[in-house]
Structures are given as C-alpha cells and as structure tokens.
C-alpha positions in Angstrom: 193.5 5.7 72.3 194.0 9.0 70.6 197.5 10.8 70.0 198.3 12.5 72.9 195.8 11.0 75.7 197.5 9.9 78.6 197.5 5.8 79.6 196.0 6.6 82.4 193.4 8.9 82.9 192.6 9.4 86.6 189.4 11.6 86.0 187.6 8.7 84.4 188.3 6.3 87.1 186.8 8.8 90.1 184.0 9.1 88.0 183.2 5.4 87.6 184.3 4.5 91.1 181.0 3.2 91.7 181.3 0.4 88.6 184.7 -0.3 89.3 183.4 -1.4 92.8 180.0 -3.0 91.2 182.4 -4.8 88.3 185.0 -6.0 91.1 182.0 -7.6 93.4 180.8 -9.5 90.2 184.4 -10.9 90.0 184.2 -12.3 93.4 181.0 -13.3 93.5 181.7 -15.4 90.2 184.8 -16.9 91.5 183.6 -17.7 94.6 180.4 -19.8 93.1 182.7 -21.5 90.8 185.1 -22.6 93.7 182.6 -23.1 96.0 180.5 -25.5 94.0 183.8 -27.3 92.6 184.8 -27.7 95.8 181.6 -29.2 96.7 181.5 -32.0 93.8 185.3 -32.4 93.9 185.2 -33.5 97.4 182.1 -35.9 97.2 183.9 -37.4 94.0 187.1 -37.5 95.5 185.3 -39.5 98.9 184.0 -41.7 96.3 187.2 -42.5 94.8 188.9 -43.0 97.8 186.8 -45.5 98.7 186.7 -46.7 95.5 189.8 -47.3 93.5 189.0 -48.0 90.1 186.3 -45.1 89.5 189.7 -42.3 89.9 190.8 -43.1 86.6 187.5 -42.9 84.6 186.6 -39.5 86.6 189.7 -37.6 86.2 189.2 -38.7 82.7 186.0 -36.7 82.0 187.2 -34.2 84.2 190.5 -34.1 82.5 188.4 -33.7 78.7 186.4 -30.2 80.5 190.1 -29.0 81.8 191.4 -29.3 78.2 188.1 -27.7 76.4 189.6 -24.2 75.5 187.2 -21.9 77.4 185.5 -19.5 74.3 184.8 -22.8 72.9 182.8 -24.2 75.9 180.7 -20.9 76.2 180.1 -21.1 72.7 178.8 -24.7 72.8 176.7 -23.2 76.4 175.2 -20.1 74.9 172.7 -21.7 72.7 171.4 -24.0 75.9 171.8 -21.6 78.8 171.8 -18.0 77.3 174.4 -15.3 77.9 173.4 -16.3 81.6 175.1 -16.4 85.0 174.5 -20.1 84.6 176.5 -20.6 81.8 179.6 -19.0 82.9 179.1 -20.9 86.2 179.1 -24.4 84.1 182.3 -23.2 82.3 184.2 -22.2 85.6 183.4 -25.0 87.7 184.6 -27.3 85.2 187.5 -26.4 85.2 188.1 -26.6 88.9 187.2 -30.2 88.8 190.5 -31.9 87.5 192.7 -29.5 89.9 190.8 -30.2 92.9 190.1 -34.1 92.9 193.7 -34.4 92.1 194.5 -32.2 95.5 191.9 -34.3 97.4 193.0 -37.5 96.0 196.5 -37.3 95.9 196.5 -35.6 99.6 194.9 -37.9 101.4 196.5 -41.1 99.4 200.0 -39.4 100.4 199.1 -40.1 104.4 202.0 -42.4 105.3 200.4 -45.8 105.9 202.2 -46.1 109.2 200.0 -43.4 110.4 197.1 -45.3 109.0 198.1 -48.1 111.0 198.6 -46.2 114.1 195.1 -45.2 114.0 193.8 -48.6 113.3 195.3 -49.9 115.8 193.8 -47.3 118.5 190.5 -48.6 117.1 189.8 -45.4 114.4 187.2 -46.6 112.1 187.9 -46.1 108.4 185.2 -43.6 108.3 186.8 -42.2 111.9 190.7 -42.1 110.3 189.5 -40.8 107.2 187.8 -37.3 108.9 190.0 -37.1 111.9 193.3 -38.0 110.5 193.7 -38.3 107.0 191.7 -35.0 106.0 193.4 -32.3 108.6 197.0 -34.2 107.6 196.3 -33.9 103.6 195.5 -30.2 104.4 198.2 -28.5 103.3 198.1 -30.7 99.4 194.3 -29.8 99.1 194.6 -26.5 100.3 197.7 -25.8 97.6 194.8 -26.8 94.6 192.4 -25.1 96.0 194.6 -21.9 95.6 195.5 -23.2 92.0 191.7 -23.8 91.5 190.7 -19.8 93.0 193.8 -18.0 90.9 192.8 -19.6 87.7 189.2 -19.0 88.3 189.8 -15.5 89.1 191.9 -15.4 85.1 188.8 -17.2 83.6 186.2 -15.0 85.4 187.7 -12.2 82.9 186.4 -14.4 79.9 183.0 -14.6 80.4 183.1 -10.7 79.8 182.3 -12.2 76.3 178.9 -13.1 77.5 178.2 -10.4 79.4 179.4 -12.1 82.7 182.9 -10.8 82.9 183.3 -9.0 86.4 186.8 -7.1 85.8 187.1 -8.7 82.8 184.3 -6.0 80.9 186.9 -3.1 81.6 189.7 -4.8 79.3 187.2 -6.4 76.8 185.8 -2.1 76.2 189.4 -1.1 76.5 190.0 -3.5 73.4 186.9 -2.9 72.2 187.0 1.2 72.2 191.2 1.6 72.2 190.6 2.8 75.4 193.8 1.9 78.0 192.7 3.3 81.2 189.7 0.8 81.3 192.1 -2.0 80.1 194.4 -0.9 82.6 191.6 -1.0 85.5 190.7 -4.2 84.5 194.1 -6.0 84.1 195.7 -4.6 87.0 192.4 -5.3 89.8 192.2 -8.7 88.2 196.2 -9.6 89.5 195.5 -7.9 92.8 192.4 -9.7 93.3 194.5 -13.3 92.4 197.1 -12.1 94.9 195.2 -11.5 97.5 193.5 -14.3 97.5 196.2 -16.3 97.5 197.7 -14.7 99.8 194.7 -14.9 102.3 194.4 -18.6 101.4 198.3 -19.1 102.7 196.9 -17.3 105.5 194.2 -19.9 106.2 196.5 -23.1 105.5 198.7 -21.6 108.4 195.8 -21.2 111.3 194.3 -24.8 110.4 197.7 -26.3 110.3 199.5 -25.3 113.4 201.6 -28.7 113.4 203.1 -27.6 110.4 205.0 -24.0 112.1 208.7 -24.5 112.5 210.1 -23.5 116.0 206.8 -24.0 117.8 
C-alpha cells in the first residue's frame, strides 16, 4: 500500500467482480466437500461406536492427534504425496471435522434420557428402530450445534490452503499480504466472515424446521 492510496479502492473490486464471484464459489465448494465427507465418516464411526463402546476412546484419539496437527504443518507433510492439489486440502479439512463431529454424534445421542429409551423398548422399538426413529431426530439439536462448529471452522481453514493454491477467499488476503495491497485483503477477510455467518445462520435455520418439538409456545 502506497502513501496516499485509499483502503479501499472500489474501482478494483468492479473490475474483478467476476473473481471475487469465481474465488467465493471455490470457498464453498471446498467447505462444503470437507463437511460433507466428514459428516459422512463421522456418522458411520460414530454408529460404530455407539454400538460399540470401547472403540470411542481409541477413535477420538486419532481423531483428536489430526484436530491438534497445526494446519501449514499437515499441508506441508501432504504436498509431497498429493501435490498442491484439491485433494490435499480436502485431506487437511476433513480432518479436522472429525473430532468435532463424532463428539456431536456421540455425545447427542448418548445424552437421550434412558427413560425414553425404555419407553420405546417397551412399545417393541428395535435397537436399530429406536436408534433412527428416536434417538437420532431427539440428539438433533447436539449434532446439528457441531456440525455448525465443524462448517464455521472449515469456512476459517478454507482461507489456508490459499498457500497451496486452493484458498477460495483466502488468495485475496494471502496477495493483499503478499503485494501490500489492503483492498484485496479487505475482500478476502470481510466475504470470508459473511460467508461463516451466513452459514450459520442458515444452519440455525435448518435445526428449527427439523425440530419443531423444540419451539416454545407452540
């Protein structure tokens, strides 16, 4: 940023439009992948550690170690296997959905009060039958709260892998840096908050319509 340029300069955003919009679908399309495929093993680990016990521990173990791996240092031990590749910030970002989400599952569905369990035993629910019909819709709201946690952080790590030329919003603040440049910074930093309140907020939108029971005065 040169003396006497403005923080914002309005004439180089209309005239990149057109990336802004390209740069902001990357976002979501890398965010949405992450969550989408965390959510996918999450819930088939989570099933299996409902059903049984002792593998929770050992799998929010290794899921805990990814959580805890600080995220330039995971690309950096990706890059040389995968490349500067789609893949390997999709590795990186799933991982660390894992711990948040089996946690939500787990801990949503193991907080069903067992007199409700009971109820449906005795009105001949299968443990299979409880599990879907009851125990899922009423842990809800828990795994619905991670899965927010899980989209919001993604959407904050998505910015990282501009390192590896997979950034989304995140290659406007890595040139502003980069060239001293605070209108791209700016762009970057303030699409990447609205895009994590948005979705959050849409998410608080969905927990409402598929949990009716849950509306006060109703």
């Amino acid at each position: 940023m040169t003396p006497g340029e403005p923080l914002l300069r309005w004439d180089w955003i209309l005239d990149h439009l057109g990336e802004i919009g390209e740069r902001l679908s990357q976002h979501l399309l890398l965010t949405l992948l992450a969550v989408g495929i965390g959510a996918l093993l999450s819930f088939g680990l989570s099933i299996w550690t409902l059903r049984r016990p002792g593998a929770y521990a050992p799998v929010t173990w290794i899921a805990g170690v990814l959580y805890t791996i600080p995220s330039l240092a995971l690309f950096a031990l990706l890059v040389p296997i995968t490349g500067l590749s789609v893949l390997t910030a999709e590795i990186g970002l799933v991982s660390y959905t894992l711990l948040i989400l089996i946690r939500a599952i787990v801990g949503g569905v193991r907080g069903v009060p067992a007199d409700v369990r009971e109820a449906a035993e005795g009105l001949g629910y299968t443990g299979r039958q409880s599990l879907w019909q009851i125990e899922l819709p009423l842990a809800l709201p828990v795994i619905v709260a991670g899965v927010r946690i899980a989209v919001v952080t993604t959407i904050g790590l998505v910015t990282v892998t501009a390192l590896i030329g997979q950034g989304g919003l995140g290659y406007f603040i890595l040139q502003g840096i980069q060239r001293f440049f605070s209108t791209a910074l700016i762009v970057g930093a303030v699409l990447s908050v609205a895009l994590a309140v948005l979705a959050d907020a849409a998410l608080v939108l969905l927990q409402r319509r598929l949990t009716p029971w849950l509306r006060t005065g109703r």
